[in-house]
C-alpha positions in Angstrom: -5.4 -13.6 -8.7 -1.6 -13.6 -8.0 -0.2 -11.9 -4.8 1.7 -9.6 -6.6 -1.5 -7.9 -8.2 -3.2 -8.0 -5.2 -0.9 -6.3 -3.1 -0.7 -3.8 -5.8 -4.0 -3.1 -5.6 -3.9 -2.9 -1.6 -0.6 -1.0 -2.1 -3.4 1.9 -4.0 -5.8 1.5 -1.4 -3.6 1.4 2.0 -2.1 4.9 0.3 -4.9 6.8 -0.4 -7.2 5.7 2.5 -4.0 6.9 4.4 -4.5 10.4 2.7 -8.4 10.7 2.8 -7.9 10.2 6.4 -5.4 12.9 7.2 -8.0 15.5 5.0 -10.2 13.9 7.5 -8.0 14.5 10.7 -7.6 18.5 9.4 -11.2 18.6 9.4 -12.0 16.6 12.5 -9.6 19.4 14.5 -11.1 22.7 12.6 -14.9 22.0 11.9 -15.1 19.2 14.5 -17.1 17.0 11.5 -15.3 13.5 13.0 -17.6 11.4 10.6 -14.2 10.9 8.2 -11.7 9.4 10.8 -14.5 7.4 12.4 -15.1 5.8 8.6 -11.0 5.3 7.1 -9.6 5.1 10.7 -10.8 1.0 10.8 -10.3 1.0 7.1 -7.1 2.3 7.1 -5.9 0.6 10.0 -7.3 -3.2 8.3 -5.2 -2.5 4.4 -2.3 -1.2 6.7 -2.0 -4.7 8.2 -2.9 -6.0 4.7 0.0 -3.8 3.3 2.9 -5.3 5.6 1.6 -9.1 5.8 1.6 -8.7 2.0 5.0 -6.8 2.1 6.5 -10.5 3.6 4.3 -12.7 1.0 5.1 -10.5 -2.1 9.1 -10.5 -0.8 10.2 -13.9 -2.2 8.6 -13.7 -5.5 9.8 -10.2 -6.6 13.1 -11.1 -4.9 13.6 -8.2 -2.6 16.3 -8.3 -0.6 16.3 -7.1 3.3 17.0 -3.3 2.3 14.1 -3.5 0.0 11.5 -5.0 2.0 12.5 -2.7 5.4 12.1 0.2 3.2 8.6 -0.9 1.7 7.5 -1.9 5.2 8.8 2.4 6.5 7.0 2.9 3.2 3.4 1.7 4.8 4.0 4.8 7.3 4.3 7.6 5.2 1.5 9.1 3.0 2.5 8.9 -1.2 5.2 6.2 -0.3 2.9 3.2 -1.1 1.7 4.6 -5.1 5.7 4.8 -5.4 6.2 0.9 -4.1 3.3 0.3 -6.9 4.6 2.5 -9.5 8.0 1.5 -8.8 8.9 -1.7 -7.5 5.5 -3.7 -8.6 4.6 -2.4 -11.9 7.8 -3.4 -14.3 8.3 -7.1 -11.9 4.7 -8.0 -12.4 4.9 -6.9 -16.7 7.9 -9.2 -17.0 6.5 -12.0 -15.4 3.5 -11.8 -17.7 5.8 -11.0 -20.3 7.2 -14.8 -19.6 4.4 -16.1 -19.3 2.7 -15.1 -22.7 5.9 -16.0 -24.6 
């Protein structure tokens, strides 16, 4: 499996995991059930550091430039940012490429 598709599938995960565990943090502070954040806070924090190493391999191939790749890496820290680096800046890279390499 390419880089490409696998950061685009960590891209999914690191995202939601991200929101699961802020529903988690809401509910750790007003029901005190902590179960969530004890679960997706490792999880999280392990396809966080997937998301940015993968951020630096994925960089070369899709030709980001320094703007691109500082704004994907602010984009790891911020909730729905990740689904728009995959629905964005992976999806129509990673069709061309198999475009190409079907023709």
């Amino acid at each position: 499996m390419d880089t490409v598709r696998i950061f685009r599938y960590v891209s999914i995960a690191e995202a939601t995991s991200f929101l699961i565990l802020l529903v988690g943090s809401v509910l750790r502070r007003t029901s005190d059930f902590d179960l969530i954040v004890q679960v997706m806070g490792p999880v999280h924090g392990a396809l966080w550091v997937a998301f940015v190493a993968l951020v630096f391999l994925v960089r070369g191939p899709l030709a980001w430039d320094n703007r691109r790749t500082v704004l994907a890496l602010i984009a790891s820290v911020l909730p729905f940012a990740p689904y728009f680096v995959e629905r964005y800046w992976l999806r129509e890279p990673v069709a061309a490429a198999h475009d190409k390499a079907s023709a």
